[in-house]
C-alpha positions as CSV (number, residue, x, y, z in Angstrom):
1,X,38.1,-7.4,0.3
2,X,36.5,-6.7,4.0
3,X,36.8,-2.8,2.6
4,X,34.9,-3.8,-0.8
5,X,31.9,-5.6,1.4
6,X,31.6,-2.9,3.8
7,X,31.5,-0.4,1.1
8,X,28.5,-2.0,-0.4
9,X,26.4,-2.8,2.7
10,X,27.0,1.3,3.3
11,X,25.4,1.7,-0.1
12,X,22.9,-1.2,-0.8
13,X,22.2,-1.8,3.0
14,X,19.8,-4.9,2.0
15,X,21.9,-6.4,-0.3
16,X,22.8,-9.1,2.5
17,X,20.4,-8.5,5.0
18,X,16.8,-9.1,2.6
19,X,15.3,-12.1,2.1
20,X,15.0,-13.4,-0.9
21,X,11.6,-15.3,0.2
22,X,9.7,-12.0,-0.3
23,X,10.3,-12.2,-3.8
24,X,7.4,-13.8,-5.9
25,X,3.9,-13.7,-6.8
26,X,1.3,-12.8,-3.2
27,X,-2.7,-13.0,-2.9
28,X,-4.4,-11.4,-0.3
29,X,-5.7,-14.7,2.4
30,X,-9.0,-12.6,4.0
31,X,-9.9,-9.6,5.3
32,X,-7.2,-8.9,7.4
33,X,-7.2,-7.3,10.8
34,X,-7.4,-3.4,12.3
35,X,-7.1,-1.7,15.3
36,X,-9.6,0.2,17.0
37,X,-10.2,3.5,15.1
38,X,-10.6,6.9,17.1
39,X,-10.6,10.1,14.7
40,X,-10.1,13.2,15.9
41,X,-13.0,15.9,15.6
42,X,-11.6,16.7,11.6
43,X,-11.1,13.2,11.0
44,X,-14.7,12.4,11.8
45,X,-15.8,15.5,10.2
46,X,-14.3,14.1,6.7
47,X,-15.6,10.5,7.1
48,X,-18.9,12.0,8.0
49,X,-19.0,13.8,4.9
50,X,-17.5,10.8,2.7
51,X,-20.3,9.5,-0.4
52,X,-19.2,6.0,-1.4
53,X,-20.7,6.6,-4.3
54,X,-19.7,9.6,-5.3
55,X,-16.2,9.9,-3.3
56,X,-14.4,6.7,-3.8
57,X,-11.2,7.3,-5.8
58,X,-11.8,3.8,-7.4
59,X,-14.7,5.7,-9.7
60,X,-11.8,7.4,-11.2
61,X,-9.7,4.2,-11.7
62,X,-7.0,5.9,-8.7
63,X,-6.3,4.4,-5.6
64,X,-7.5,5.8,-2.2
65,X,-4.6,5.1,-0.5
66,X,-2.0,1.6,-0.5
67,X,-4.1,0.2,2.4
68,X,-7.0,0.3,0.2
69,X,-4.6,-1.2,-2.8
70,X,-3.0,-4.0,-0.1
71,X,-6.4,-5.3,1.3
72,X,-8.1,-6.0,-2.7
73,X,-9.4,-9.7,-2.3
74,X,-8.0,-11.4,-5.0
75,X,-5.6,-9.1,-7.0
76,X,-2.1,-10.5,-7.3
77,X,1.0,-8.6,-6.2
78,X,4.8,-9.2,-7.1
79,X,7.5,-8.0,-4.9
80,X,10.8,-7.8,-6.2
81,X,13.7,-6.8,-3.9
82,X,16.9,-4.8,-6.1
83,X,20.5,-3.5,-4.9
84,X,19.4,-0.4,-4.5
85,X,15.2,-0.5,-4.6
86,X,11.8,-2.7,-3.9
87,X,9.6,-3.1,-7.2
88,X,6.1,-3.6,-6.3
89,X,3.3,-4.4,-9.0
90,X,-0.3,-4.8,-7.9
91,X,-2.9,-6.1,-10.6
92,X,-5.1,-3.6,-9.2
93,X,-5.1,-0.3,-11.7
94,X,-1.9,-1.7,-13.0
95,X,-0.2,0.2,-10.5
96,X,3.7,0.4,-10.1
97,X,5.5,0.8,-6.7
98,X,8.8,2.1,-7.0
99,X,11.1,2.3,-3.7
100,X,14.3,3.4,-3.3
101,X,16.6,1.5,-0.1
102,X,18.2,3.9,2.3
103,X,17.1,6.4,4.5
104,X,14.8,9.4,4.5
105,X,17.2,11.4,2.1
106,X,16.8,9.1,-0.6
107,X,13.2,9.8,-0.4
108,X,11.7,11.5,-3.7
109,X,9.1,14.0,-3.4
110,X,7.3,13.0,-6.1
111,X,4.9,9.6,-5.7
112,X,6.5,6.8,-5.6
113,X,3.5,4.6,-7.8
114,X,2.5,5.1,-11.1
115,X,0.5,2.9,-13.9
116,X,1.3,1.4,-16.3
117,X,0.7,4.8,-18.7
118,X,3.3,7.0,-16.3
119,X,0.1,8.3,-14.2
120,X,1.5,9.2,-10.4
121,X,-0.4,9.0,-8.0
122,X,0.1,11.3,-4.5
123,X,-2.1,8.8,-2.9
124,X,0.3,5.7,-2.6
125,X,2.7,8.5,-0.7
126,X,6.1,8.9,-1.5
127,X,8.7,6.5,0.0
128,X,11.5,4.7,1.0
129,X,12.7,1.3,2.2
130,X,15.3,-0.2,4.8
131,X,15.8,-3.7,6.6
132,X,15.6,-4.8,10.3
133,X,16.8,-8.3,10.1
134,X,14.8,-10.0,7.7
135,X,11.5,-7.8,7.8
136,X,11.5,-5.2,5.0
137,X,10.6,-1.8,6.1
138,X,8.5,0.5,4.2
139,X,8.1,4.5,5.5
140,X,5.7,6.7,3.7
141,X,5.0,10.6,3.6
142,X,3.6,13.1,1.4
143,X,0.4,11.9,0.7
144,X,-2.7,13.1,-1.0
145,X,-5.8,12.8,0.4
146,X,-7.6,9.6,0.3
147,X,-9.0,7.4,2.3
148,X,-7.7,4.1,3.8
149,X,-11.1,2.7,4.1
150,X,-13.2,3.0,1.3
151,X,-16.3,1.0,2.9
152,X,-16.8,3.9,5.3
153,X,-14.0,6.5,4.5
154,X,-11.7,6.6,7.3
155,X,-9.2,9.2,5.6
156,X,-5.6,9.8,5.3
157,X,-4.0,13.5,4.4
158,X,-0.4,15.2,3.7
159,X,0.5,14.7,7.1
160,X,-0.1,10.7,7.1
161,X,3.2,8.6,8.1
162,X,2.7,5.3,7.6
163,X,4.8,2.5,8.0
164,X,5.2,-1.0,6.1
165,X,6.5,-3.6,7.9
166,X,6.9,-7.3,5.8
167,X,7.7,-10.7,7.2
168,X,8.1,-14.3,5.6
169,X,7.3,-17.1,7.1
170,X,7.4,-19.8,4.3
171,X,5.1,-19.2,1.9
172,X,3.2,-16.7,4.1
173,X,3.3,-12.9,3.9
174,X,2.3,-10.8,6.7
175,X,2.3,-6.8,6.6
176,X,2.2,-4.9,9.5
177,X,1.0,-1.2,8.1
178,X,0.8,1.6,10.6
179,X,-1.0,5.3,9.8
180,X,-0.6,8.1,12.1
181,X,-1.5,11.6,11.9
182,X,-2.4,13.7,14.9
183,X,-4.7,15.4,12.6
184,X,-7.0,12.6,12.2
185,X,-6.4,10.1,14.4
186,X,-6.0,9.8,18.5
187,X,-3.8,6.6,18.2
188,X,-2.3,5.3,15.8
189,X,-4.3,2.9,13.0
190,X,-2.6,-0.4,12.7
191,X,-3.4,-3.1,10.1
192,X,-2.4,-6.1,9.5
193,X,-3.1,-7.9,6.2
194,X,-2.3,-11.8,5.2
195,X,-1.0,-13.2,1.9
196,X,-0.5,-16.7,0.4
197,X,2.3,-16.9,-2.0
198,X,1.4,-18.5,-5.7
199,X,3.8,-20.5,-7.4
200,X,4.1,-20.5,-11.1
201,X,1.9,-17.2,-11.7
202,X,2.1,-13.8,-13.3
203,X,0.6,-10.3,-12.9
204,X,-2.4,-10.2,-15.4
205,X,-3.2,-6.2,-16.9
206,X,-6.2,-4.8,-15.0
207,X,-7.0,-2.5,-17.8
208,X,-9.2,-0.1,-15.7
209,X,-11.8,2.1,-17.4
210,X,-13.7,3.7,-15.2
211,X,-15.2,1.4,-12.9
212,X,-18.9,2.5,-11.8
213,X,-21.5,1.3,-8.9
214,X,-24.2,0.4,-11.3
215,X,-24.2,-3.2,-9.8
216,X,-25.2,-1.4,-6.4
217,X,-27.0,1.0,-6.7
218,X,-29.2,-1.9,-8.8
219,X,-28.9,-4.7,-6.2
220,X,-30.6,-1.9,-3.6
221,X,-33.4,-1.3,-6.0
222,X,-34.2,-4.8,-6.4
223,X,-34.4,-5.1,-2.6
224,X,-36.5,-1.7,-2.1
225,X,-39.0,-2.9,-4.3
């Protein structure tokens, strides 16, 4: 018997030591907090040349990046913990996080989120999950460009590595998520984002088509007139 238990904590390593009070239904709880952000002379170049509203992936009904996906007031998320992988659905573009628990080898190279219609996207990375403890871990690589803030594209590139981190207090979600890539950034980005859990709801289809900026670009010509 002690053979049979060690034999699948070696396999499903967060079998015993996840907590079950991540699972359920989340909704972002404001905007969240970030650390200072210092871009290197590339990074600025690309934010410098970033259009909101002709760059921002959510035109195409793709997500810039999971920070981007995390931090959208008011979509729900479900996180569902397996034997062997961490289900995530966001309302948002009816996107699909798959995760596999282990370490780096058990990594795909191929994104780890699709939709709903099998679409990948590079953006969302590809990666993998372990457990320190009761925090879920979440490590990311091989992304696509994109940019982690939309608002005033701060960007991310294939050699982003960021890093999840989820704790439960009660009915209280917080995400540590770290970005780093020499090739952007002096110092690390770190965010943190805040969720309220909601009892006795369900993900709802986002059914994307091609959102626009109309409303915008309307509102400033009110206001220029």
């Amino acid at each position: 018997m002690r053979f049979l238990i060690f034999t699948v904590l070696a396999v499903f390593p967060g079998l015993l030591l996840g907590s079950s009070e991540l699972d359920g239904i989340w909704v972002l709880d404001g905007p969240g907090t970030e650390s200072e952000i210092l871009l290197t002379d590339r990074g600025e170049r690309l934010r410098s040349d970033y259009d909101l509203l002709e760059d921002d992936p959510s035109l195409s009904c793709t997500p810039a990046s999971v920070s981007r996906v995390w931090a959208n007031p008011g979509s729900r998320v479900q996180i569902q913990q397996e034997e062997d992988r961490i289900l995530i659905s966001y309302e948002l573009f009816d996107l699909r996080r798959e995760i596999p628990i282990g370490d780096e080898s058990v990594m795909s190279e191929l994104p780890s989120t699709k939709n709903l219609e099998g679409v990948e996207f590079a953006e969302m990375g590809s990666s993998f999950a372990s457990y320190e403890g009761d925090s879920l871990i979440i490590v990311s690589r091989n992304h696509a460009h994109g940019y982690i803030r939309t608002s005033r594209g701060i960007p991310q590139g294939s050699d982003t590595v960021t890093r999840e981190v989820f704790e439960v207090n009660g009915d209280r979600l917080q995400i540590t998520h770290t970005y780093e890539d020499t090739t952007l950034f002096e110092q690390p980005l770190v965010l943190e984002y805040f969720f309220n859990r909601l009892k006795n709801a369900e993900i709802e289809l986002y059914n994307c088509t091609d959102p626009d900026y109309d409303w915008f670009l309307e509102l400033n010509a009110i206001r220029e007139d």
